[in-house]
Structure formats: structure tokens, C-alpha cells
RODO-2510 file (C-alpha; in nm, 4 decimals, decimal comma):
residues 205
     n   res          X          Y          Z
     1     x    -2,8083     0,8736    -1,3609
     2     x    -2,8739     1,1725    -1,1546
     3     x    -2,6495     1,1028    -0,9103
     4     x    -2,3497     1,0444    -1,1554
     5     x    -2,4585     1,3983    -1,3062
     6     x    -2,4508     1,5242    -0,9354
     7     x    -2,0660     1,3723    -0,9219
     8     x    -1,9687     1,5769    -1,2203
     9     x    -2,0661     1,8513    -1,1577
    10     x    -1,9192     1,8464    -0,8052
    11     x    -1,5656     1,7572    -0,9573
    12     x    -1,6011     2,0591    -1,1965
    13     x    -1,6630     2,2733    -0,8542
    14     x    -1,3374     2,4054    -0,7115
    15     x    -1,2623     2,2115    -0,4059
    16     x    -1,4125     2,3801    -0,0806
    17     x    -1,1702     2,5653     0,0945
    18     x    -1,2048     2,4201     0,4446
    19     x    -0,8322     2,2433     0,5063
    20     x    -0,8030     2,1537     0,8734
    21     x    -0,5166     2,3938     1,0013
    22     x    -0,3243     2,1525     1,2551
    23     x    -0,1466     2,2841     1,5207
    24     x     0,2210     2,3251     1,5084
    25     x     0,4455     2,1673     1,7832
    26     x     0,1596     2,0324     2,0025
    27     x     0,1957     1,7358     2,2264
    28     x     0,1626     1,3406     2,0793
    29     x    -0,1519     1,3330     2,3135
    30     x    -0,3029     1,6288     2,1698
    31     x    -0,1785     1,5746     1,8145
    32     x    -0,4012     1,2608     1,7823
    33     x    -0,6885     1,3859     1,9072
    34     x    -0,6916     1,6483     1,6646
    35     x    -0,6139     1,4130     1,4113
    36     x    -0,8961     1,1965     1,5402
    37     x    -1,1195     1,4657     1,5809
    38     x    -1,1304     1,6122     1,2343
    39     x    -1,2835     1,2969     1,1006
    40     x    -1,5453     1,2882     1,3297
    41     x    -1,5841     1,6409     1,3022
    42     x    -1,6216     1,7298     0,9511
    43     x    -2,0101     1,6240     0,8373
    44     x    -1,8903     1,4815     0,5005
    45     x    -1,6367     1,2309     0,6396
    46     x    -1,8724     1,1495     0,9413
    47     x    -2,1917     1,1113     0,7420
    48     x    -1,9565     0,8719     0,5021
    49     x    -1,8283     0,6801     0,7898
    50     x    -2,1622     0,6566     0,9566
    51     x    -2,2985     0,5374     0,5916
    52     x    -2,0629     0,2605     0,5647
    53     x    -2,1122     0,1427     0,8648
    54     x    -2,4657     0,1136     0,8696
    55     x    -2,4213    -0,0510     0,5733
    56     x    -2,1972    -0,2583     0,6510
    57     x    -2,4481    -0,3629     1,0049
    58     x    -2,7142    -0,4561     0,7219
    59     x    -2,4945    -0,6761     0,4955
    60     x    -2,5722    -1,0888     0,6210
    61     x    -2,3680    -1,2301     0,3940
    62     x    -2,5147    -1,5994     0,4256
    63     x    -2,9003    -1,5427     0,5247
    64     x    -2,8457    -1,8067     0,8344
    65     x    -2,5046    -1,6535     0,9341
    66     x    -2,3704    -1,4441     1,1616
    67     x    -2,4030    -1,0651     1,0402
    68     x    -1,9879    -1,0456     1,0020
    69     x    -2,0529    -0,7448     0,7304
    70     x    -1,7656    -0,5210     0,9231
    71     x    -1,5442    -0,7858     0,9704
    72     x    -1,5875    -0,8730     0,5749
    73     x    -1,5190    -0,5149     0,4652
    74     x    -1,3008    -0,4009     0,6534
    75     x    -0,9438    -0,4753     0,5005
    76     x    -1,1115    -0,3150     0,1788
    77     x    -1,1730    -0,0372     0,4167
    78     x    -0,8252     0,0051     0,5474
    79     x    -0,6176    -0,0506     0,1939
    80     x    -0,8320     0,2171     0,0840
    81     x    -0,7073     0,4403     0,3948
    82     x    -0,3719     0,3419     0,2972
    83     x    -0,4475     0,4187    -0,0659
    84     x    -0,5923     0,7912     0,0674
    85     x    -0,2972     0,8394     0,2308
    86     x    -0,0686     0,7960    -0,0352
    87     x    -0,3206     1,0192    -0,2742
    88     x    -0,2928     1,3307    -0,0104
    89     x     0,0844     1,3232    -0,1693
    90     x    -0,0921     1,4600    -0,5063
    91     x    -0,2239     1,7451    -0,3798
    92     x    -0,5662     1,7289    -0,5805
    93     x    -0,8411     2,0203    -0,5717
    94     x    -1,1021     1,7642    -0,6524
    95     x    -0,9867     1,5554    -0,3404
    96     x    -1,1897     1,8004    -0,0890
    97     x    -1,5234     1,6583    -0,2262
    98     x    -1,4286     1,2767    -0,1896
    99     x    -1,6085     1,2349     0,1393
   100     x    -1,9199     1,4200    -0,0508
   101     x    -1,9421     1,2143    -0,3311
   102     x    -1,8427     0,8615    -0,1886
   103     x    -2,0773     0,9604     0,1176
   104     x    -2,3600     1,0242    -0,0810
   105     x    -2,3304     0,6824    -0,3189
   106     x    -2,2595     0,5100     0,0247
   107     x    -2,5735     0,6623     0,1368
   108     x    -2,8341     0,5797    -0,1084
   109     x    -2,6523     0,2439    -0,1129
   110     x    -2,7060     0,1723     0,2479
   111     x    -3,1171     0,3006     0,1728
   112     x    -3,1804     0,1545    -0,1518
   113     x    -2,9929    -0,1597    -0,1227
   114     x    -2,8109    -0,2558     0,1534
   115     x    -2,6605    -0,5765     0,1179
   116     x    -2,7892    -0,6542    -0,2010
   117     x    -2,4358    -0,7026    -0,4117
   118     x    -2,1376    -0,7928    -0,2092
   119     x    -1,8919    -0,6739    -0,4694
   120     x    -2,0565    -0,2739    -0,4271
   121     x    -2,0442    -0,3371    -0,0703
   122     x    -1,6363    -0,4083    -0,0585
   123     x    -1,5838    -0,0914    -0,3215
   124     x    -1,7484     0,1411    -0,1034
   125     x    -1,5778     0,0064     0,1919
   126     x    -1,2375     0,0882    -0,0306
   127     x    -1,3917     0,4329    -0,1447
   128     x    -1,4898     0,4911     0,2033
   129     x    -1,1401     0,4467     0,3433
   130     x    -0,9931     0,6521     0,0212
   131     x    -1,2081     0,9427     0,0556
   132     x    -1,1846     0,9897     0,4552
   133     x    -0,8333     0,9888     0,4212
   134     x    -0,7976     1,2200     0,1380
   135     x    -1,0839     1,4634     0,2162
   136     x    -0,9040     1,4757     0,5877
   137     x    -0,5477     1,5249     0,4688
   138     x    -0,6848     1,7763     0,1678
   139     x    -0,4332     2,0320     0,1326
   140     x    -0,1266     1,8934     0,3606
   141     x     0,0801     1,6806     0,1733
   142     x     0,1829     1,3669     0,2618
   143     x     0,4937     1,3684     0,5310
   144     x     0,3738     1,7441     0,6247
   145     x     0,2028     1,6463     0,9834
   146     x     0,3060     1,4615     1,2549
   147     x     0,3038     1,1444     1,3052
   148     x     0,0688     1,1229     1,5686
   149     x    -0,1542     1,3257     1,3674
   150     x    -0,2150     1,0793     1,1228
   151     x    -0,2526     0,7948     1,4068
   152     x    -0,5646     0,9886     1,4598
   153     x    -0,6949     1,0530     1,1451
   154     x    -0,6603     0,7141     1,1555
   155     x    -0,7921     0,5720     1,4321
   156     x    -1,1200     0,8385     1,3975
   157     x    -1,1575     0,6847     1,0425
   158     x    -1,1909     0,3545     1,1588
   159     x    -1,3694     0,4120     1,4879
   160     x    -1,6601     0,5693     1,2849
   161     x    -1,6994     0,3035     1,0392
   162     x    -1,7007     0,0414     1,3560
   163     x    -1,9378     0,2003     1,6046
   164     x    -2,1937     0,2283     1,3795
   165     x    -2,1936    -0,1250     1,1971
   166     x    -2,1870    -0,2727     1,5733
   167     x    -2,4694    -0,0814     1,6986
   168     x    -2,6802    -0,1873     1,3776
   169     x    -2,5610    -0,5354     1,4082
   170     x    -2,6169    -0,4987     1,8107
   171     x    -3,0022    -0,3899     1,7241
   172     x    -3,0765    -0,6231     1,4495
   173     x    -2,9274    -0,9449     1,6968
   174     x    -3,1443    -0,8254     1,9666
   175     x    -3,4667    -0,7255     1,8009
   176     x    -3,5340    -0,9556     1,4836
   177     x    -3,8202    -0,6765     1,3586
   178     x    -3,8273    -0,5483     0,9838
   179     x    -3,8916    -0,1669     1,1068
   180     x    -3,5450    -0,1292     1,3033
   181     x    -3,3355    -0,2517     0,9391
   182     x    -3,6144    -0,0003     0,7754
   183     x    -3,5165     0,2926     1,0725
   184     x    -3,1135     0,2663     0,9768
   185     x    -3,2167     0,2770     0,5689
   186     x    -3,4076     0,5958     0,6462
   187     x    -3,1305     0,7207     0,8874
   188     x    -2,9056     0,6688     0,5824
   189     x    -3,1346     0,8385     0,3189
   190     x    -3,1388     1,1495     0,5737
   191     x    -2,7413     1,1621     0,5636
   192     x    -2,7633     1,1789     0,1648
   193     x    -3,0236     1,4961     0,1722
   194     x    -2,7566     1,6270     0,4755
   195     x    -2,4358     1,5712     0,2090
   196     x    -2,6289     1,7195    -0,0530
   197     x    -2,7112     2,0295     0,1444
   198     x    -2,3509     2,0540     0,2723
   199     x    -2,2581     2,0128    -0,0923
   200     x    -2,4360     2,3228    -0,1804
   201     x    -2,3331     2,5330     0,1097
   202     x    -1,9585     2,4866     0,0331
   203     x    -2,0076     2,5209    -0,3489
   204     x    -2,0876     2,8770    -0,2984
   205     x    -1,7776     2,9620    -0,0510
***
């Protein structure tokens, strides 16, 4: 309940003016590494790439299985890239808080339940993917960058999501111990209290 009155009241907030200024006419090479680095940059869409992932690393779909969680989610996390992509073509002001607000559910899902309901697991891997994209892209309209730029965005958006569900799957193959899924679910509940603060900083700017 408090978190959907948090979400509100966030979408009533005009949308923080941070919009990545790309560079004009630089180099393929250095056009997707900025592209890539704004992703990985930005707290918001880190923290909500970093979420998904670890929740994704704690997701065992079959209890005696393999923990495939990333490999399950992740064509719901790329049609919702492709789906963010097509939404930066709106031109939203509420669009700039869509890492904040997906990051933080993805959050206290990852620390409250990780795992527990397969079917919230897939629509935050789709939310994920939507609100990367369209928190990344906020203010440039689709077509507006290069090409290469958006190979970046991309590849960062994905890259985030991976590295962290295969280090938590890594850990939790090697060392079967209740404490290291319990470290990631607290590592998860500290990105919520970082979004929230981040939330507040750029509601007053």
C-alpha cells in the first residue's frame, strides 16, 4: 500500500531534469560506450538492473533444478527493452522516474520474496527492460541518436541485468549456505532505501 502511494506521488512529480546530453558526431566506438555507459551510470537504472538480476540469481524455478532464473526471464526482459524503446517516441515527463519506481518494486521484490511467484518475476523482468530503456532515452526521441548509441544503451541494459544474476547464481552453486541468499536480499533492500533517497534528491531539483 505504501509503496503504491510512493508511485503516485512520484508520477505527480515533474520528471527530474537529468537527460543524458549525447555527444554530437562522435565516433561508433565512442558512441556506444556512451550509450553503454549511461545505464550503468545513472543509480536508478543500475540499482534496477542490479535488482533484477539478483532476483533473477534467487529464482530456482524447480527446487531440484538448475537455477536457469536469467535464462527464464530474459526474453521478458528484452521485449520490454524493445517496448522502452518504442515508448521514448512519446516523449513522456513521467518516463524519467521509470527506473525509480520499477527499481524500487524490483527491489523489495528481490528482499521480500524472491522467487516466490514466477508470474511477478517475468513482469518485472518486462518492467525492468521498459523502464531502463525509457528512463535512458528520457527526453531524445526515438530516431534522434545514433545508432550506435542505442547498441549501447543496449548492450549496458542487458550486461547489468546478467552480471549480477550470474554472480548470485555463481555464489549460491558454490556455497549451498542460507546466509549468502539472505546477504543478496539485504543487498537488495539497501538499493530500495538508495532509490528512495535518490527519489527525494531529484524531486527537489
Amino acid at each position: 500500500m505504501r509503496v503504491g502511494l510512493l508511485a503516485g506521488a512520484l508520477l505527480l512529480v515533474p520528471a527530474p531534469a537529468l537527460a543524458h546530453a549525447f555527444k554530437s558526431g562522435a565516433g561508433a566506438w565512442e558512441a556506444f560506450v556512451e550509450g553503454t555507459a549511461v545505464v550503468l551510470a545513472w543509480p536508478p537504472t543500475l540499482i534496477a538492473m542490479l535488482a533484477m538480476g539478483i532476483l533473477a540469481g534467487l529464482w530456482r524455478p524447480r527446487e531440484t533444478g538448475p537455477r536457469d532464473g536469467m535464462v527464464r526471464i530474459w526474453p521478458f526482459l528484452i521485449l520490454g527493452q524493445v517496448a522502452g524503446l518504442l515508448l521514448s517516441a512519446a516523449t513522456l515527463p513521467a518516463l524519467g522516474w521509470a527506473p525509480h519506481l520499477v527499481g524500487l518494486l524490483t527491489t523489495l521484490a528481490a528482499a521480500l520474496a524472491p522467487g516466490r511467484l514466477p508470474a511477478m518475476v517475468k513482469a518485472l523482468a518486462f518492467a525492468t527492460g521498459l523502464a531502463v530503456l525509457a528512463g535512458a532515452l528520457d527526453g531524445h526521441p526515438l530516431g534522434s541518436l545514433d545508432i550506435a548509441v542505442y547498441a549501447g544503451i543496449l548492450f549496458g541494459a542487458n550486461l547489468g541485468v546478467a552480471i549480477a544474476a550470474g554472480l548470485v547464481t555463481l555464489a549460491l552453486d558454490q556455497w549451498e549456505k542460507p546466509w549468502i541468499a539472505i546477504g543478496f536480499r539485504v543487498l537488495a533492500s539497501w538499493g530500495a532505501a538508495i532509490l528512495i533517497l535518490q527519489s527525494a534528491f531529484e524531486a527537489r531539483y
